[in-house]
ZANUKOL-203524 format. One line per 8 residues: their letters; for each residue z, y, x of N, C-alpha, C. Coordinates in Angstrom, 3 decimals. Layout:
REM ZANUKOL-203524
A> Z,Y,X,Z,Y,X,Z,Y,X  ...
//
This chain:
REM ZANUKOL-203524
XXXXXXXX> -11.265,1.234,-15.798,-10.470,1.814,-14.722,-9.005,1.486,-14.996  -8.724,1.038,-13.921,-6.744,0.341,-14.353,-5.874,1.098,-13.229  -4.701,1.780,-13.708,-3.351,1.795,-12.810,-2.694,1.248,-13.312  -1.630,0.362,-12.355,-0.727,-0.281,-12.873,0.117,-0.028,-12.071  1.568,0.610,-12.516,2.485,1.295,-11.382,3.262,2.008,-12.298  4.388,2.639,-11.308,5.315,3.831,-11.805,4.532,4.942,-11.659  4.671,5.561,-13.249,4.213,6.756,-13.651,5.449,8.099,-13.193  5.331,8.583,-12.059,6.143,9.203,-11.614,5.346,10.942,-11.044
XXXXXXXX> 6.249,11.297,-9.956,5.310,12.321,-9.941,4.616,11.741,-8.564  5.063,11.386,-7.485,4.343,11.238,-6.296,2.991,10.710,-7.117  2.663,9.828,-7.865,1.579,9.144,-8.315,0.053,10.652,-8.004  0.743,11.646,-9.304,-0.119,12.811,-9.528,-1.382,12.002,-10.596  -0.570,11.291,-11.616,-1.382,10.784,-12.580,-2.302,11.903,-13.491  -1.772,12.934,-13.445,-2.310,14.189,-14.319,-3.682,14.260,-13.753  -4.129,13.575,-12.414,-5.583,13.370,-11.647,-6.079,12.961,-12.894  -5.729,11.549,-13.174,-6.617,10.881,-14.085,-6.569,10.864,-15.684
XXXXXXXX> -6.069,12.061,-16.036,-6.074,12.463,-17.598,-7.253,13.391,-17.370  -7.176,14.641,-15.883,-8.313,15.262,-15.940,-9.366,14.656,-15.659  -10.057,13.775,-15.415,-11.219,12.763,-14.595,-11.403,12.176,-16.445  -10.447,11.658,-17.162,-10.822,11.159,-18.307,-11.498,11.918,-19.019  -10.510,13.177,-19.451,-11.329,14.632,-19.852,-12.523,14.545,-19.581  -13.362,14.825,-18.155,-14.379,15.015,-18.072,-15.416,14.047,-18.083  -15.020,12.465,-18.053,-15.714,11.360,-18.579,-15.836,11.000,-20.041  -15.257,11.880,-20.448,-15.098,11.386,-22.695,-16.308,11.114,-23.057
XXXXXXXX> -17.306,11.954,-22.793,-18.518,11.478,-23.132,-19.686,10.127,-23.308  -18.853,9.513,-21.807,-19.238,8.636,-21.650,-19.010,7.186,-22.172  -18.883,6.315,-22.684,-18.209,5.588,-23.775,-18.511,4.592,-23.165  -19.007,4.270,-21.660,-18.821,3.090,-21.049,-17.788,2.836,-19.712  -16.969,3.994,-19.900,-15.917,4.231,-19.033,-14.518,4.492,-19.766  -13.676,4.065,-19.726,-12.395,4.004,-19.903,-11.650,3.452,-19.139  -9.691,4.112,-19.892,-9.015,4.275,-18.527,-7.784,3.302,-19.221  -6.655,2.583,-18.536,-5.764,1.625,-18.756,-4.972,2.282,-17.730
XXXXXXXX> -3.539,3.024,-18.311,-2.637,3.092,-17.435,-1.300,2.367,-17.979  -1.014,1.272,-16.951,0.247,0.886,-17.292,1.195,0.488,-16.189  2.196,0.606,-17.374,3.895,0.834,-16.774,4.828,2.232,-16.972  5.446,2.549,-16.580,6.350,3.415,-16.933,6.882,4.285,-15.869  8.006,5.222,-16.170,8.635,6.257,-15.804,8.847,7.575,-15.927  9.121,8.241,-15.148,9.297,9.962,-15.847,8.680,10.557,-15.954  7.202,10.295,-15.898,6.374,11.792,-16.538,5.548,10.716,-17.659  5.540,9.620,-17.814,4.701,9.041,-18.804,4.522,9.483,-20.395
XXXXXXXX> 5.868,9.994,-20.736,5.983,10.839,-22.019,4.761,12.182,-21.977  5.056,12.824,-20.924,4.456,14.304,-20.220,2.863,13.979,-20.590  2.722,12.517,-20.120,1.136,12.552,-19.387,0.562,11.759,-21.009  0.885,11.346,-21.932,0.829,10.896,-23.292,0.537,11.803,-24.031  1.428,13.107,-24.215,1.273,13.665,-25.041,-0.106,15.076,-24.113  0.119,14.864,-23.359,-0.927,15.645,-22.749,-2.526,14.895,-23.110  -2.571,13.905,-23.296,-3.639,12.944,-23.509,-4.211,12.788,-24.924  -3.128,13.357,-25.439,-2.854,13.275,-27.151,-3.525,14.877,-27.656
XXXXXXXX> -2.927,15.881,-26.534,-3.386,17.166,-27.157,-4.943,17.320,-26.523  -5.549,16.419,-25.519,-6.933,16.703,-25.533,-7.876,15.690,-26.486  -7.117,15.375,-26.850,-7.468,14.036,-27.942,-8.429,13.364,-27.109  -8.169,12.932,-26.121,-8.902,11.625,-25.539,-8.934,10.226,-26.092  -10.166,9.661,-26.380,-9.904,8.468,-26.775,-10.104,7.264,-25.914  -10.545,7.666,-24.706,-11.265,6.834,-23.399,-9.664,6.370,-22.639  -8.641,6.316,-23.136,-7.475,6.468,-22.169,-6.439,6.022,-23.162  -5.690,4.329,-22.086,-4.479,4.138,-22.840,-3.710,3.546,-22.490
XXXXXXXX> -2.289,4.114,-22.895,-1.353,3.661,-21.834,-0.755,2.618,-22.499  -0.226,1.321,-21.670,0.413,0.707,-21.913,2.064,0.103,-21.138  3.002,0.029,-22.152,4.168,-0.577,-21.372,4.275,-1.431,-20.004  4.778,-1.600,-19.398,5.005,-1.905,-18.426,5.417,-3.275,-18.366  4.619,-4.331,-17.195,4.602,-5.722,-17.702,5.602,-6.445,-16.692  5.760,-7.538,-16.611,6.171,-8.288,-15.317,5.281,-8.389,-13.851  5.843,-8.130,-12.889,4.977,-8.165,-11.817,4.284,-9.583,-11.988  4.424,-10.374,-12.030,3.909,-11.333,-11.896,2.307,-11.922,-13.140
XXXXXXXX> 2.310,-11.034,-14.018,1.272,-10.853,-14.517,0.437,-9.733,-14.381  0.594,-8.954,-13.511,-0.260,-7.696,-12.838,-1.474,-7.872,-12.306  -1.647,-9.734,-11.482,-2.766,-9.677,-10.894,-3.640,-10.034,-12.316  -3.479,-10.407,-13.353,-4.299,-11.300,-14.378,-5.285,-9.219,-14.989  -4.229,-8.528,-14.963,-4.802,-7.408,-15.601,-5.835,-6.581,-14.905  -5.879,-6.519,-13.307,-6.090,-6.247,-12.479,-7.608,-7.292,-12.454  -7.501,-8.310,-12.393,-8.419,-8.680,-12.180,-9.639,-8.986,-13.676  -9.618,-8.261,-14.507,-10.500,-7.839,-15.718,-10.405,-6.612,-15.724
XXXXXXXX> -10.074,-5.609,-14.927,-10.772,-4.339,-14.133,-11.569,-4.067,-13.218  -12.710,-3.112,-13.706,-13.815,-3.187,-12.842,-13.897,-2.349,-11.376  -12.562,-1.685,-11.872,-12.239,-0.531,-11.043,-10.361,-0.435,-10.833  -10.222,-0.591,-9.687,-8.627,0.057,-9.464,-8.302,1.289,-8.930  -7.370,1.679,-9.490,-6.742,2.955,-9.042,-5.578,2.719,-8.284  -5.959,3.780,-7.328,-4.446,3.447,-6.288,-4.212,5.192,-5.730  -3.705,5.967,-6.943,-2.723,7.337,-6.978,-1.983,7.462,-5.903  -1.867,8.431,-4.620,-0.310,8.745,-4.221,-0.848,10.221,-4.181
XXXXXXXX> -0.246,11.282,-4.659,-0.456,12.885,-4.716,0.234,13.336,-3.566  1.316,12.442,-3.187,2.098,13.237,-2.399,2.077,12.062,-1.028  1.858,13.281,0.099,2.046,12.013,1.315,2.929,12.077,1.756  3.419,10.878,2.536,4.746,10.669,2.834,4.336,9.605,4.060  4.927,10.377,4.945,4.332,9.949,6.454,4.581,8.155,6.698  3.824,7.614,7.052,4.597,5.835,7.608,4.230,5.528,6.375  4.108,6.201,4.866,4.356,5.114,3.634,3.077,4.816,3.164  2.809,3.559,2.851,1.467,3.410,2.261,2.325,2.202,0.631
XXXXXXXX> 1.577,2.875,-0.183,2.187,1.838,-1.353,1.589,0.540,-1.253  2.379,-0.265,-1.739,2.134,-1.692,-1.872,1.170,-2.060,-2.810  0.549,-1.141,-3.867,-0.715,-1.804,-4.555,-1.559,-1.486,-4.051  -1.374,-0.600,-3.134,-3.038,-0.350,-2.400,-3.599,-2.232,-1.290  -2.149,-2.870,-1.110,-2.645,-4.357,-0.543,-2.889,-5.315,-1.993  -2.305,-4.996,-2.842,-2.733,-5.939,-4.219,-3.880,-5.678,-4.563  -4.218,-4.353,-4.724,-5.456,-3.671,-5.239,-6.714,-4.548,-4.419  -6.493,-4.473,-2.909,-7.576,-4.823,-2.054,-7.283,-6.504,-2.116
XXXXXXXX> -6.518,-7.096,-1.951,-6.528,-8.608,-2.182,-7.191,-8.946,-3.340  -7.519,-8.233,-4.474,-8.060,-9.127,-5.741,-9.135,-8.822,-5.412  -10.098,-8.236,-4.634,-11.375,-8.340,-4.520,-12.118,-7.289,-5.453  -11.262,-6.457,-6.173,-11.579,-5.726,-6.937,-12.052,-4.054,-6.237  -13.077,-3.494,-6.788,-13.520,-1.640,-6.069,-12.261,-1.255,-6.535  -11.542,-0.694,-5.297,-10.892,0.580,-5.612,-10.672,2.028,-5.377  -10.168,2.982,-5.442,-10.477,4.382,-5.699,-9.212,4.670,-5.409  -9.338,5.276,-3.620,-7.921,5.416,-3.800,-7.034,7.204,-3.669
XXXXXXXX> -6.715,8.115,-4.162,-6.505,9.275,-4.697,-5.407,9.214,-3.271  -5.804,9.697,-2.500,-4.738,9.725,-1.280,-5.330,10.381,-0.279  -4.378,10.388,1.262,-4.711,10.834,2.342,-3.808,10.401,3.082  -3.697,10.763,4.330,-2.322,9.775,5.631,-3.233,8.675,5.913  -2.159,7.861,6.049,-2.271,6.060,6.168,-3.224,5.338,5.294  -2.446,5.332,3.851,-2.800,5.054,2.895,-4.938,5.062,3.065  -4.982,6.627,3.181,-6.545,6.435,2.728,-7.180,6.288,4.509  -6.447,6.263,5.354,-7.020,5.724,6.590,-7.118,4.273,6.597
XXXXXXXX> -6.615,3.259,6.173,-6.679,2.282,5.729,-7.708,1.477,4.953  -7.909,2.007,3.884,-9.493,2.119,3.011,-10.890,2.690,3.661  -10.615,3.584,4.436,-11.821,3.715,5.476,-12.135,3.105,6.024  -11.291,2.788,7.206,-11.517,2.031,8.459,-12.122,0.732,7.839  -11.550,-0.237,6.691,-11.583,-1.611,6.392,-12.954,-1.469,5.412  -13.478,-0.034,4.820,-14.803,0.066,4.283,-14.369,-0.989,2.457  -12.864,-1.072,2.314,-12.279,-1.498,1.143,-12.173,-0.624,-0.650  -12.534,0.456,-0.203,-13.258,1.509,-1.322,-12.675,2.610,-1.075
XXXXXXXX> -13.535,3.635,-2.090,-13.762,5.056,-2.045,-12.291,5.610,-2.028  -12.145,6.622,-1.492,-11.208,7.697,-0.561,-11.568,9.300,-1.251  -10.654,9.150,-1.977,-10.561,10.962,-3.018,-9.576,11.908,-2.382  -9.363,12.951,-2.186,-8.669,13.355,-1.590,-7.315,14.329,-2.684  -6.420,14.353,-2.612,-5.585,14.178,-4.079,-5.788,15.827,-4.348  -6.110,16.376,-5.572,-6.487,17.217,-6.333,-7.760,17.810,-6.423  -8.489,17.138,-5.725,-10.366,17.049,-6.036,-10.573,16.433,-7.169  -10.575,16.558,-8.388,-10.626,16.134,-9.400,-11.838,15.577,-9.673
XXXXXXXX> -12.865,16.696,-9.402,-14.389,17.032,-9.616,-14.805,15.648,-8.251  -14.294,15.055,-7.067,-14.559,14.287,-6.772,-14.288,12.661,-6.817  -13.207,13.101,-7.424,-12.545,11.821,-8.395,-13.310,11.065,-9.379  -13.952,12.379,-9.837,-15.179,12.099,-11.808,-16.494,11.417,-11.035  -16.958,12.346,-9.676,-18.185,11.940,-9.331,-18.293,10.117,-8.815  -16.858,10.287,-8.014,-16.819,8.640,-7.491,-16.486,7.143,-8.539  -15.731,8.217,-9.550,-15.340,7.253,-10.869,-16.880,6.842,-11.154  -17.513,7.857,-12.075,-18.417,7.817,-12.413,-20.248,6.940,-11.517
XXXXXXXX> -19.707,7.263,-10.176,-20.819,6.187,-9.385,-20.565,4.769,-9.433  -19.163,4.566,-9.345,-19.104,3.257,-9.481,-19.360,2.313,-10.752  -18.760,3.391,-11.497,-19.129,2.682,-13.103,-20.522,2.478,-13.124  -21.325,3.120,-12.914,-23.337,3.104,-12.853,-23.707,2.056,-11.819  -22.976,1.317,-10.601,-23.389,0.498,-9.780,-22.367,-0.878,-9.466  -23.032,-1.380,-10.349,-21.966,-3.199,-9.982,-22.591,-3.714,-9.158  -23.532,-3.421,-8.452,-23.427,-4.010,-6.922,-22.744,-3.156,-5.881  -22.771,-2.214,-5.769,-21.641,-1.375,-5.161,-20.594,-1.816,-5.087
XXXXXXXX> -19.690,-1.941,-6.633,-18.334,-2.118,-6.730,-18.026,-3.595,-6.131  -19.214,-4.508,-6.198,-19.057,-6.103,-5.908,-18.515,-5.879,-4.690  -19.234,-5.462,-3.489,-19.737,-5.290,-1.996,-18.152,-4.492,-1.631  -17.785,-3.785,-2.177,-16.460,-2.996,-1.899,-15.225,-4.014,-1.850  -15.315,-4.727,-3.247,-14.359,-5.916,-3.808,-14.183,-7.037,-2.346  -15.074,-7.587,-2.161,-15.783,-8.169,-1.001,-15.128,-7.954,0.046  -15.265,-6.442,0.714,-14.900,-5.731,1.653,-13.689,-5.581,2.043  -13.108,-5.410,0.877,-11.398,-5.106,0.706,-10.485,-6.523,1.203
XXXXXXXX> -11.275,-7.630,0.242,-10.263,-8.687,0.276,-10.414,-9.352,1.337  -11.695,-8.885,1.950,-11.892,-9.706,3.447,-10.909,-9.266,4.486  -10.549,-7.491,4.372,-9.525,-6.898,5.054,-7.639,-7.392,4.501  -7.529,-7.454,3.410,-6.573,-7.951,2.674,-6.336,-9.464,3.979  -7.032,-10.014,3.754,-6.678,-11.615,4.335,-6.470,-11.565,5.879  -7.734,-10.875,6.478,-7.376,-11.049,8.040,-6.566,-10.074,8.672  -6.214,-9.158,7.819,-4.714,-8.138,9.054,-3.752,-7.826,8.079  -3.659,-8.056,6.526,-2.683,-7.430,5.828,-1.605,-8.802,4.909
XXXXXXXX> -2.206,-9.963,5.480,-1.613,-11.132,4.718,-0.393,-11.313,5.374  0.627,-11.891,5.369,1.860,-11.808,5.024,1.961,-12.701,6.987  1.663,-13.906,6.441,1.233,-14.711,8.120,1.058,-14.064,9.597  -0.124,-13.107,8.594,-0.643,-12.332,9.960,-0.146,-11.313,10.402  0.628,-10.231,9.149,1.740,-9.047,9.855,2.632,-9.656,10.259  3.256,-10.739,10.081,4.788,-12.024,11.089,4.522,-12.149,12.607  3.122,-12.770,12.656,2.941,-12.898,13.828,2.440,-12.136,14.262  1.847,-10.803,14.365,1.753,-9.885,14.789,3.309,-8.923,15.261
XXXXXXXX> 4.370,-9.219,14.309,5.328,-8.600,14.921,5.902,-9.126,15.436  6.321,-10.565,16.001,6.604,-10.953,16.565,5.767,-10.923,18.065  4.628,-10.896,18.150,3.844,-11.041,19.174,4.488,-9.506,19.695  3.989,-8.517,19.253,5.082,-6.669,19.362,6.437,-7.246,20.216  7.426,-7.974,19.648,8.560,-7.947,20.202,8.475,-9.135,21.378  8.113,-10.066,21.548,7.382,-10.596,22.976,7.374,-9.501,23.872  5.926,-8.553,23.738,5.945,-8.002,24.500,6.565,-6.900,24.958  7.752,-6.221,24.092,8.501,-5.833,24.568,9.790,-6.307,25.428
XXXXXXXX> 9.870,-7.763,25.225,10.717,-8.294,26.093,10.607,-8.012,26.985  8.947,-8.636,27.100,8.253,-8.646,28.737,8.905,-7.378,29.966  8.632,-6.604,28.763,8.056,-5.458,29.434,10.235,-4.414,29.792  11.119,-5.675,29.505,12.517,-4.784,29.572,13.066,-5.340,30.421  13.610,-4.343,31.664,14.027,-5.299,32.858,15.625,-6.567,31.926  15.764,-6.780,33.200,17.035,-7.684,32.157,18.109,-7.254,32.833  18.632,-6.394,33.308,19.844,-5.348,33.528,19.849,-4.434,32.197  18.778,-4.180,31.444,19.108,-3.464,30.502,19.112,-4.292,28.800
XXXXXXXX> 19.470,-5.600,29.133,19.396,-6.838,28.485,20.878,-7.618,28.531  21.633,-6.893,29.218,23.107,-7.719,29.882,22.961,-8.413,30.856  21.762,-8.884,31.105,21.768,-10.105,32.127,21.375,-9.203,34.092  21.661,-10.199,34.519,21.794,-9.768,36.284,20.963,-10.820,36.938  20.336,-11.178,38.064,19.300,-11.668,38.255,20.065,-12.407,39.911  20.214,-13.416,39.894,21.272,-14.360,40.511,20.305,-15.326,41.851  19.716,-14.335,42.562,18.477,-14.607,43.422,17.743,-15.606,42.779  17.671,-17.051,43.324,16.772,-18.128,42.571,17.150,-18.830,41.547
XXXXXXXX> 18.801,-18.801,40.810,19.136,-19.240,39.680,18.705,-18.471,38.834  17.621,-17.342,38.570,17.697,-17.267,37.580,18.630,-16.159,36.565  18.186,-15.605,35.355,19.237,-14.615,34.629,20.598,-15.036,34.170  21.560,-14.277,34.045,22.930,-14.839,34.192,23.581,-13.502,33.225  24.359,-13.917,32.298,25.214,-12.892,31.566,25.822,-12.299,32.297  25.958,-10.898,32.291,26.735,-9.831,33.380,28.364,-10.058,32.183  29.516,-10.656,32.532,30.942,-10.521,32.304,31.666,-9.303,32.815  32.533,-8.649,32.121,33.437,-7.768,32.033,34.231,-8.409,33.495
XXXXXXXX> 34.411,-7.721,34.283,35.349,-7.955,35.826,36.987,-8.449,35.358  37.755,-7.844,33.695,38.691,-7.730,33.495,38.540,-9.008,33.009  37.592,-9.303,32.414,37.593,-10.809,31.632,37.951,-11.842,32.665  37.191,-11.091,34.058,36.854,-12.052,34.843,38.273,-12.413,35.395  39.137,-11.539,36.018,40.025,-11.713,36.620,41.245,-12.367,35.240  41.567,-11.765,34.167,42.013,-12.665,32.978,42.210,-14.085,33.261  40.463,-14.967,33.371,40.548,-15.682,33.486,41.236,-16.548,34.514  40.969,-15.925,35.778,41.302,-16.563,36.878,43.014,-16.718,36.862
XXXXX> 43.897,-15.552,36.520,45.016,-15.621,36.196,45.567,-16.801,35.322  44.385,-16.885,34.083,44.828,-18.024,33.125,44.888,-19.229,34.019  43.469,-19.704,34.666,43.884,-20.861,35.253,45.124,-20.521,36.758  45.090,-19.830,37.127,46.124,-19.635,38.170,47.909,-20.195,37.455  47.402,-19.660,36.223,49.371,-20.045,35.451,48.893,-21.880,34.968
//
């Protein structure tokens, strides 16, 4: 199981110290959290006083080697505790582009997103006890997690790739052109010539003076 991210509070990483807790037993599940920030000290030594050994954090790498770690995880985590309307984090599209199951500890956007695209399991943030059960199914089924991986990156490519949100917003502002008369555009509509810049009257007469001198 991998996060790779700022250890902050929106995350609500303290999810997955308790989910470890209750997986210790199991010794074919373990957890990789890396990167940094302000509660990572907090969530260490908290990890330290349940003496977990299934769980370990590591420093924080270059983005650009994130997908290599990510993709020798069998499982991704994608944390937000706290919702925040319009925001969906950006590893929840990394997460789903590597083709990898992920698990995503959210609600809003974020876990409407993972539904709809059928890109993996949807926890709802402080269900802990459903966090362990979904951790724990996936770890027991690698055809599951394949079929999810699958699922995700197929959604990743056809509506979340970089190409396709461009021209999609551009196609958006098209049709809002369409749709704006052109008096509320500057322009004035000059019977069969066509749209025409509406000029300031003062400019206008200015001018005429200029060529008049």
């Amino acid at each position: 199981m991998l996060y790779a991210g700022l250890h902050g509070l929106a995350q609500g990483l303290e999810q997955i110290i308790e989910a470890a807790d209750q997986l210790r037993d199991d010794s074919s599940i373990s957890f990789v959290l890396v990167g940094d920030g302000p509660v990572k000290r907090a969530l260490v030594t908290e990890a330290e006083a349940r003496g977990l050994t299934n769980i370990k954090f590591l420093d924080a790498v270059p983005q650009d080697q994130v997908p290599a770690l990510v993709a020798v995880a069998d499982i991704v985590l994608v944390p937000l505790k706290m919702h925040i309307p319009g925001a969906v984090p950006s590893k929840l599209y990394e997460a789903m582009s590597s083709g990898r199951a992920l698990v995503a500890i959210a609600s809003g956007e974020a876990a409407e997103i993972v539904s709809r695209h059928r890109a993996g399991v949807v926890v709802a943030p402080g269900d802990t006890a459903g966090l362990t059960m979904s951790l724990l199914d996936l770890a027991r089924n690698s055809s599951y997690r394949e079929q999810l991986g699958v699922q995700a990156r197929r959604a990743a490519i056809a509506q979340f790739d970089r190409s396709v949100t461009i021209s999609r917003f551009i196609g958006y502002l098209e049709d809002q052109l369409r749709v704006v008369s052109p008096s509320k555009l500057g322009l004035q509509t000059q019977n069969d010539s066509g749209p025409s810049l509406v000029t300031n009257q003062y400019d206008q007469s200015q001018g005429s003076e200029s060529r008049s001198a």
